[in-house]
BATOR-563203 format. One line per 5 residues: for each residue x, y, z of C-alpha. Coordinates in Angstrom, 1 decimal. Last residue first. Example, Ala and Ser with C-alpha at 12.3 -4.5 7.8 and 13.67 -1.06 7.14 Angstrom:
# BATOR-563203
13.7:-1.1:7.1 ~ 12.3:-4.5:7.8
//
This chain:
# BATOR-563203
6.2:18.3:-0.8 ~ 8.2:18.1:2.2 ~ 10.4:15.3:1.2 ~ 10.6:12.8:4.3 ~ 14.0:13.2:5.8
17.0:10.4:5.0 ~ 20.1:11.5:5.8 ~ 21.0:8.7:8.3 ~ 19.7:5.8:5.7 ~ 22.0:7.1:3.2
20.6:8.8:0.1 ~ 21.2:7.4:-3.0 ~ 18.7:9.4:-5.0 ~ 16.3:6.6:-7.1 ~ 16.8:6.4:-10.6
16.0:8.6:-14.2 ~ 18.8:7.1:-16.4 ~ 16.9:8.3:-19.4 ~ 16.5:11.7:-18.0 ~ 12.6:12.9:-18.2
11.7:16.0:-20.8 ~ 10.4:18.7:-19.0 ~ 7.1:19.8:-19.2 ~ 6.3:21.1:-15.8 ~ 5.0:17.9:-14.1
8.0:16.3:-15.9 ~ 9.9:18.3:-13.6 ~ 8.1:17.9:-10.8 ~ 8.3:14.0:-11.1 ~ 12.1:13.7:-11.7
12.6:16.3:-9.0 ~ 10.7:14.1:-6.2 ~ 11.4:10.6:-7.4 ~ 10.8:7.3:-8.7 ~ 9.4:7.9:-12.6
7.2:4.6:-13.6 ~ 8.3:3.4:-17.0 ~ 5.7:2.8:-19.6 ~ 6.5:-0.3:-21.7 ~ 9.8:-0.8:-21.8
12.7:-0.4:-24.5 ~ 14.5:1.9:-22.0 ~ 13.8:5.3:-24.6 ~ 10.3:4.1:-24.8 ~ 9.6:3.5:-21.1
10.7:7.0:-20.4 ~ 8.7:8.5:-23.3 ~ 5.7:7.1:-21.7 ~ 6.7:8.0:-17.9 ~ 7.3:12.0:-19.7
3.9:11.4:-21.1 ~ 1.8:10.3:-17.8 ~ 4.0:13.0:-16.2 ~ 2.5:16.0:-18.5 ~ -0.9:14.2:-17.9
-0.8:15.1:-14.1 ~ 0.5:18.6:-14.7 ~ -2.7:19.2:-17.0 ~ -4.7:17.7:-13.9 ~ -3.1:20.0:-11.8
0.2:20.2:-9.9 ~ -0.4:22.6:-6.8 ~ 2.6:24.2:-5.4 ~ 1.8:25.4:-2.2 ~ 3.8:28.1:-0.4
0.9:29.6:1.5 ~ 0.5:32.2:-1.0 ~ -0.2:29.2:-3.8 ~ -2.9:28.1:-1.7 ~ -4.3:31.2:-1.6
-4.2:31.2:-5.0 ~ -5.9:27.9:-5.5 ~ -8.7:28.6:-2.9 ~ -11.0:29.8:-5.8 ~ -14.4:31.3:-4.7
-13.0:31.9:-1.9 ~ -15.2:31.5:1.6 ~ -16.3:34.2:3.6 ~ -20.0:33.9:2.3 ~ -20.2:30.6:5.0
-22.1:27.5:3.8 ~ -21.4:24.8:6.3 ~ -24.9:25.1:8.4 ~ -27.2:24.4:5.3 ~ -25.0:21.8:4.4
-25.1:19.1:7.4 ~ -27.2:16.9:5.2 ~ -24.7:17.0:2.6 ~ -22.1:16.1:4.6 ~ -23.9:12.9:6.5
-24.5:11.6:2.6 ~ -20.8:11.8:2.1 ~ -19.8:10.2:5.0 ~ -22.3:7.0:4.4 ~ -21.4:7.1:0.6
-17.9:7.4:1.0 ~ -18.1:4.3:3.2 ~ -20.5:2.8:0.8 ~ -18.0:3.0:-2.0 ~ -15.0:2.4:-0.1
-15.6:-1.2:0.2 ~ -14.9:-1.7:-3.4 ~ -11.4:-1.3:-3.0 ~ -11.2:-4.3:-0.6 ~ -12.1:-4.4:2.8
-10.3:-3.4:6.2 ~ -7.6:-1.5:6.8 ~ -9.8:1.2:10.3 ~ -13.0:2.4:9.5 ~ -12.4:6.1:9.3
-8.5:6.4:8.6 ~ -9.5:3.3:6.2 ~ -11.3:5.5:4.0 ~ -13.9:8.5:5.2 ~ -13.5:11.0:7.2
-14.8:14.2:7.6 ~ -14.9:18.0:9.2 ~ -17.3:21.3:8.7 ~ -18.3:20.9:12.2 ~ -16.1:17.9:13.9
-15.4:14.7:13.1 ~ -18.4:13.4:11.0 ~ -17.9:10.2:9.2 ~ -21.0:8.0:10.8 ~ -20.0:9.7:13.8
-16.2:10.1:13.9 ~ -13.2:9.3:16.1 ~ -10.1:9.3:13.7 ~ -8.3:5.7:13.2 ~ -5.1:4.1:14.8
-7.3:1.7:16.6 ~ -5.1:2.3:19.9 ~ -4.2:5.4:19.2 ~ -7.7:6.9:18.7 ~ -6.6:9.9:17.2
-8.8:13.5:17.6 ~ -7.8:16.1:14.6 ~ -6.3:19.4:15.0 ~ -3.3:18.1:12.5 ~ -3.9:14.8:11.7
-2.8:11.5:13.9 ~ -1.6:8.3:11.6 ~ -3.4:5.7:10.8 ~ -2.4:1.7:10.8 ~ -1.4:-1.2:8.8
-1.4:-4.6:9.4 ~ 1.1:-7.6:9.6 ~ 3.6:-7.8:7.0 ~ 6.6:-8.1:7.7 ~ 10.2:-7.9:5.5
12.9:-10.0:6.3 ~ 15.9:-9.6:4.1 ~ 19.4:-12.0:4.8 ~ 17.4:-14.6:6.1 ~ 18.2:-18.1:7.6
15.0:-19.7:9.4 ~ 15.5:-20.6:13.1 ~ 12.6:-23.1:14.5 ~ 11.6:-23.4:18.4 ~ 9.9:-25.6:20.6
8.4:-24.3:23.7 ~ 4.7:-24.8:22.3 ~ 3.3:-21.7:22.3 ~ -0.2:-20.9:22.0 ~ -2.9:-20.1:19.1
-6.2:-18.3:18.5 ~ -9.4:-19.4:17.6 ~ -11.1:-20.5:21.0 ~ -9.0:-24.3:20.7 ~ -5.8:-23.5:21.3
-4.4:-24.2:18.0 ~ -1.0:-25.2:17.9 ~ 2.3:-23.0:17.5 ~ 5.7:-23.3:17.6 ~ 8.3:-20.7:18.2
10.3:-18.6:15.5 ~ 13.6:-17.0:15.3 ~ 14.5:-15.3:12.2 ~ 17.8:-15.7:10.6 ~ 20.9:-13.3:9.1
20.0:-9.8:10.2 ~ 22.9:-7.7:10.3 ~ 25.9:-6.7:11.9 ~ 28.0:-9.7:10.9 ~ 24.9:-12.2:11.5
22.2:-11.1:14.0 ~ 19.1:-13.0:14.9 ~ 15.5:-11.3:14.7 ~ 13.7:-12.9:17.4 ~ 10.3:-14.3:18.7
8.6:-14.9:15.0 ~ 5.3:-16.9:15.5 ~ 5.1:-20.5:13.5 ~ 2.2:-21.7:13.0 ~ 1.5:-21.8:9.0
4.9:-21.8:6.2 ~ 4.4:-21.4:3.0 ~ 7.9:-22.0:1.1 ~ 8.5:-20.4:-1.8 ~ 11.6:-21.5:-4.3
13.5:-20.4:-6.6 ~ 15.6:-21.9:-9.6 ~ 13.5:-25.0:-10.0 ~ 14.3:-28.2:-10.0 ~ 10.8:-29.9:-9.1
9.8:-31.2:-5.6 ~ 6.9:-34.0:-5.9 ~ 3.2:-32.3:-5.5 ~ 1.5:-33.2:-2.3 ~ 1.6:-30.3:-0.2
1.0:-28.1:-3.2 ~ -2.5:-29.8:-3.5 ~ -3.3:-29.5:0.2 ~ -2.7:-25.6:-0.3 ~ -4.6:-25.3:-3.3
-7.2:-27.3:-1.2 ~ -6.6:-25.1:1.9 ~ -7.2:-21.6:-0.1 ~ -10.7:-22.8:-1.5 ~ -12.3:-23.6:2.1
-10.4:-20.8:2.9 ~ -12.2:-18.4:0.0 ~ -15.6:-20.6:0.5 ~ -16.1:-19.4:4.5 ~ -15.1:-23.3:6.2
-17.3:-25.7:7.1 ~ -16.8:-28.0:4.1 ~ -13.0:-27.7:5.5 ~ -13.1:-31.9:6.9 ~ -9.0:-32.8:7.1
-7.8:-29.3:7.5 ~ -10.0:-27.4:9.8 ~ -8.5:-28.3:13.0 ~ -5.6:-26.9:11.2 ~ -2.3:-28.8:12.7
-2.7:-30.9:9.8 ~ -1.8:-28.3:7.4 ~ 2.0:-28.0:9.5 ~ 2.3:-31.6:9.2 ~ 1.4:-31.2:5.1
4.9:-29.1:4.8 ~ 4.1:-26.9:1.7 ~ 6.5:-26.2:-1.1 ~ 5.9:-23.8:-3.9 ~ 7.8:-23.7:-7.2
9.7:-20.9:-9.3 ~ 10.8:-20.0:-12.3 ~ 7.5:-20.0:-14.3 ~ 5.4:-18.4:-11.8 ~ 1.9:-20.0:-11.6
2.0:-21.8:-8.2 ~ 2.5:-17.7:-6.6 ~ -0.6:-16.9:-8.4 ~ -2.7:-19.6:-6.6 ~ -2.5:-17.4:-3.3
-3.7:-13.9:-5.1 ~ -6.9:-15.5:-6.9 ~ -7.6:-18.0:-3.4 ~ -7.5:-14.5:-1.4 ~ -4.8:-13.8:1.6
-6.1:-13.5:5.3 ~ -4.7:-16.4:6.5 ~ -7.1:-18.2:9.3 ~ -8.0:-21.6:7.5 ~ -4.2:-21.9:6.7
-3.1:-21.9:10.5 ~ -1.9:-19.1:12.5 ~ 1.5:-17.4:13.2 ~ 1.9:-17.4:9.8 ~ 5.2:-17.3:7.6
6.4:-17.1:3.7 ~ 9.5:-18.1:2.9 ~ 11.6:-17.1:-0.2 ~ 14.3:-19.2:-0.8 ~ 16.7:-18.3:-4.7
17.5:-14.6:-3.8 ~ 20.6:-13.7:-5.7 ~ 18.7:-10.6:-6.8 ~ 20.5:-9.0:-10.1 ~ 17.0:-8.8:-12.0
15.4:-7.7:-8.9 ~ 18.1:-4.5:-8.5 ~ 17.8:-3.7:-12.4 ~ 14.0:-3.8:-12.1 ~ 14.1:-1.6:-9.2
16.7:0.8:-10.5 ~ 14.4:0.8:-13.9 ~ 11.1:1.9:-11.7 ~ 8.2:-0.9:-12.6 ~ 5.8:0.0:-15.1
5.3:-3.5:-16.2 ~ 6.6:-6.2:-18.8 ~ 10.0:-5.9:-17.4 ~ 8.7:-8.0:-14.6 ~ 8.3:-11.1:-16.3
11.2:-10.8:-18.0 ~ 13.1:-10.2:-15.0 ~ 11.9:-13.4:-12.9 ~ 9.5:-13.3:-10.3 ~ 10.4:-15.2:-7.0
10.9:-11.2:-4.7 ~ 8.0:-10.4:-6.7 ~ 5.7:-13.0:-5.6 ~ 6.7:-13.4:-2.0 ~ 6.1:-9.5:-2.0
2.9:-9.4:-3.4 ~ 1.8:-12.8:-1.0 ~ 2.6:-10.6:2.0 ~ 0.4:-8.0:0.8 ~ -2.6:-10.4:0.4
-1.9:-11.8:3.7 ~ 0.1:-14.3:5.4 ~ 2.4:-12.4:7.5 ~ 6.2:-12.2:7.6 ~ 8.2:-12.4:4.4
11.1:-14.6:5.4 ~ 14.1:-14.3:2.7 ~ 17.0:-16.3:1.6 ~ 20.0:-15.5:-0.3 ~ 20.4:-12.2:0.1
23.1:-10.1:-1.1 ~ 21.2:-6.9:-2.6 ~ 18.0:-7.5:-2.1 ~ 16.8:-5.0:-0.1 ~ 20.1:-2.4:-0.9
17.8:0.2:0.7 ~ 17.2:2.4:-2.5 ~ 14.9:4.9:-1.1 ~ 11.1:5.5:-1.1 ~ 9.5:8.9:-0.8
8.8:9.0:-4.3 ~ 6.8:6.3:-4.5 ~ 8.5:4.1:-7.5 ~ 6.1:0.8:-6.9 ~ 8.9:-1.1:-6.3
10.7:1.1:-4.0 ~ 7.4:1.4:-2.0 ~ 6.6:-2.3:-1.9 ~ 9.4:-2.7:0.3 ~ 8.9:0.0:2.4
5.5:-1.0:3.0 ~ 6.7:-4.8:3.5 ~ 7.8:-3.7:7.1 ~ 11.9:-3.6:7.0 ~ 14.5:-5.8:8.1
18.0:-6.2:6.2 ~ 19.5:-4.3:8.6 ~ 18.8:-4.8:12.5 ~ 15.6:-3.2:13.9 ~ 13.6:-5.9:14.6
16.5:-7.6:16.7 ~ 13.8:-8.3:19.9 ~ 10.3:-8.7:19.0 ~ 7.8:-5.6:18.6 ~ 6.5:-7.1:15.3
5.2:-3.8:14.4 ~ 2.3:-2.3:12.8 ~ 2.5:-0.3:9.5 ~ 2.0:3.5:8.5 ~ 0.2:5.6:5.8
-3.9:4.2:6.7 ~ -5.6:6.0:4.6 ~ -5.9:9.7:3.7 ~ -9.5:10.3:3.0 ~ -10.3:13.5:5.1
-13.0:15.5:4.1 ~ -13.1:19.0:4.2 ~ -16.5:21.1:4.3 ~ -17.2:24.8:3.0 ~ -13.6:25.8:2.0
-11.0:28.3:2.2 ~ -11.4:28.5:6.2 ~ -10.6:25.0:6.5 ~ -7.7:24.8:4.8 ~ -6.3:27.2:7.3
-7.2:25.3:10.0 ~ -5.4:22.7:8.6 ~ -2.3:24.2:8.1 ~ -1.0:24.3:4.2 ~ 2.5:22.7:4.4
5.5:21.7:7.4 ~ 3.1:20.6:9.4 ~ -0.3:20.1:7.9 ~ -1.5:19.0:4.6 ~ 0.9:18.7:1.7
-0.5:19.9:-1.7 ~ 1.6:17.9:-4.4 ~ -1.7:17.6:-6.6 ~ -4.5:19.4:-7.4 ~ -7.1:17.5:-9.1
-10.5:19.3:-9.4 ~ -14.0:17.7:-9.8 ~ -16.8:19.7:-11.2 ~ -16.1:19.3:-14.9 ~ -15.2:15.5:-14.1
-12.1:14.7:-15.2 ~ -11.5:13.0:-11.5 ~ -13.8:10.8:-12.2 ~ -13.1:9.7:-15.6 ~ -9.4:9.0:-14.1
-10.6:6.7:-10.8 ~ -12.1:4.3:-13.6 ~ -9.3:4.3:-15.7 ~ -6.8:4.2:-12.7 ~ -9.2:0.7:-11.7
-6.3:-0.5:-14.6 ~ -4.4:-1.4:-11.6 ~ -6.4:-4.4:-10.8 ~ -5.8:-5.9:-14.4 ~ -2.2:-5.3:-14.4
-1.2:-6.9:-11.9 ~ 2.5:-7.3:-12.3 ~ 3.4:-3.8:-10.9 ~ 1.8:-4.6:-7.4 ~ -1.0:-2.7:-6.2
0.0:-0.2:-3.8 ~ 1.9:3.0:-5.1 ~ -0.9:3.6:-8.2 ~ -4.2:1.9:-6.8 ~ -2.8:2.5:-3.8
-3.5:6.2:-3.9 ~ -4.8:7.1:-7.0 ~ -3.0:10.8:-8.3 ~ 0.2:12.0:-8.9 ~ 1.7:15.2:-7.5
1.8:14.0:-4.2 ~ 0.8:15.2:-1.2 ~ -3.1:15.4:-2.5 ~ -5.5:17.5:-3.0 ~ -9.5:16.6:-4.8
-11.5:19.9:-4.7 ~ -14.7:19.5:-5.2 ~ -17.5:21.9:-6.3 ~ -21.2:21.0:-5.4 ~ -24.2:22.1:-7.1
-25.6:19.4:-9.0 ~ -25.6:17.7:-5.6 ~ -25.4:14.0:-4.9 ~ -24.0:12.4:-8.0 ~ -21.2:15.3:-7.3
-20.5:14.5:-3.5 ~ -20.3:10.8:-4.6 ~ -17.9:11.4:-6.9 ~ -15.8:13.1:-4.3 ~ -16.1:10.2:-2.2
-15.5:7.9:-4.8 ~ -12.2:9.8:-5.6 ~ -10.9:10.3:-1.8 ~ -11.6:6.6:-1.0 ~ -10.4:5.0:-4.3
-7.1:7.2:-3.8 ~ -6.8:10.9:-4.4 ~ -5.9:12.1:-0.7 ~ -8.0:15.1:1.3 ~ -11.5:16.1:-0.2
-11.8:20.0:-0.4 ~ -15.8:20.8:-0.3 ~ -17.0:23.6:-1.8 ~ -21.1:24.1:-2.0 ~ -22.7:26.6:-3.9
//
């Protein structure tokens, strides 16, 4: 029999270990993860207010409830946890599904100042990780740039111009709703280096932000016409050919009195964070026109946009694993259609770099999966457990299991009751081990206030 740990429970890590199962009526999978909650992105990713892509959970959930499929949560890999050799000798194969957990920098000068972070961060609070602290993002801000012109980017431009009855609709953190619902922000701008033909956001995501009821979008129609593309986009893929005519059609709507407002902004590239009392107060940004191979070049003229938050969004990357090669410059693991080393995998976007939608896993896992099985005959050692949850737990693991999973599911329920919400995400470490252990959550459950020079990643 066949027992195969798969690292990180998000649509990566679940279809792989579906997969694994479809595959071979033998197989036994283990599905770990850092935290004690399972799905990835699909939980701490996808913004609150869509609800229709997060209910993919239900889909991950009959998955993971499989009779050979295991959840075992709040199992930290590497330093500080369960080594990876060591994980290695408890089971057959391990595949690695752990994304890609950091962003990309602007690198520019004043990038560092308060009130900038990468939209990660940003999206973290929100989304109640429970890594995430209460930075004060809003608090104060008038204006904000958003940085990138993405699918992400247009999250963040969306939430930071929702109002709070939209957003008390979801499973948003209370703190976070509280914060939002307090925000003073009434400009949100959102910048690309490039033209509208080259942003990487969908037509679904993009028309959303024309739908809030408290806000409007403004488009300068110079900045379209820079687009080669602009005047004749029948060439274009359909999703830009569709983005530029929303676009065009914001660009010639009248202003209306609204209480917020987005701006979408196309070639400007940011040079410079500029100070204001300590902290950022406006983003320095050069001109750009096309240069005629698909990029863009500088101009020489130059644009300051006041901002009190700045928040970028412009990739993600992987991070190296424990006795795992890195390729630095792709920020992904070397592999051979998913195959690391003997008894090793990858799969996910720390294989193939963040590219694709959700759906894109599916063949991935498939490829990796399929390169497992036909390495089998070689992987199956005798000297494996035939349970690695206790020596788990001898290696100071705590693993949260399925049962531990739906204990949170309730306490978040009866959190959301007690508020007059919906179901209530819980933010934090204790809250979430707690419930995972049947205790009933605090009302007034919030993010720790922990200063930016104490914080240390929880080791969980």
């Amino acid at each position: 029999m066949l027992r195969v740990a798969v690292i990180g429970s998000g649509p990566s890590g679940v279809y792989t270990a579906q997969t694994l199962v479809e595959q071979d009526p033998a197989v036994l999978v283990d599905v770990l993860d850092r935290l004690p909650c399972p799905y990835g992105l699909v939980r701490y990713g996808v913004a609150p207010d869509h609800e229709k892509i997060k209910s993919l959970q239900n889909n991950l959930r009959t998955v993971l409830e499989h009779e050979r499929i295991r959840f075992l949560g709040g199992v930290h890999i590497g330093a500080g946890g369960v080594p990876a050799a060591r994980l290695r000798e408890l089971y057959h194969a391990v595949v690695y599904c752990v994304g890609a957990a950091t962003d990309r920098h602007l690198g520019i000068p004043g990038e560092e100042l308060p009130g900038s972070w990468s939209a990660t961060r940003f999206v973290s609070w929100y989304s109640a990780h429970p890594d995430a602290v209460d930075d004060g993002f809003v608090r104060g801000a008038r204006s904000a740039v958003v940085i990138g012109v993405g699918n992400v980017a247009v999250d963040v431009t969306r939430i930071l111009a929702r109002g709070e009855a939209e957003l008390r609709t979801t499973d948003m953190p209370q703190a976070a709703l509280d914060a939002l619902a307090a925000s003073t922000v009434t400009e949100v701008h959102m910048v690309g280096r490039r033209g509208p033909s080259q942003a990487r956001f969908t037509t679904k995501e993009l028309r959303e932000l024309g739908a809030l009821p408290g806000a409007e979008v403004r488009v300068d129609p110079a900045e379209l016409a820079l687009d080669p593309s602009y005047t004749d986009p029948s060439g274009l893929p359909a999703v830009q050919r569709r983005n530029v005519e929303v676009l065009r059609g914001w660009a010639a709507a009248p202003p209306r009195n609204t209480p917020r407002r987005i701006h979408v902004r196309f070639y400007l590239r940011p040079v410079e964070l500029l100070a204001d009392g300590g902290r950022v107060g406006a983003v320095r940004f050069e001109r750009t026109v096309p240069d005629g191979l698909g990029g863009v070049r500088g101009t020489g003229a130059y644009e300051d946009i006041e901002a009190q938050l700045v928040l970028r969004s412009v990739g993600y990357r992987g991070l190296p694993l424990e006795g795992l090669p890195f390729d630095d410059a792709t920020g992904t693991i070397p592999h051979s259609a998913g195959r690391v080393a003997p008894g090793v995998y990858v799969a996910g976007w720390i294989k193939r770099g963040p590219t694709g939608v959700i759906g894109t896993n599916r063949p991935c896992a498939k490829e990796t999966v399929m390169s497992l099985l036909e390495d089998a005959p070689v992987l199956v050692r005798a000297d494996v457990p035939e349970d690695p949850v206790a020596a788990l737990r001898a290696l100071g693991a705590q693993p949260v299991e399925w049962s531990g999973w739906q204990a949170i599911e309730r306490a978040e329920a009866e959190l959301g009751a007690s508020l007059g919400r919906g179901v209530v995400k819980l933010p934090d470490w204790p809250s979430l081990r707690g419930a995972a252990r049947g205790e009933a959550p605090r009302r007034s459950a919030e993010l720790p206030d922990r200063s930016r020079a104490s914080r240390a990643k929880h080791p969980a």
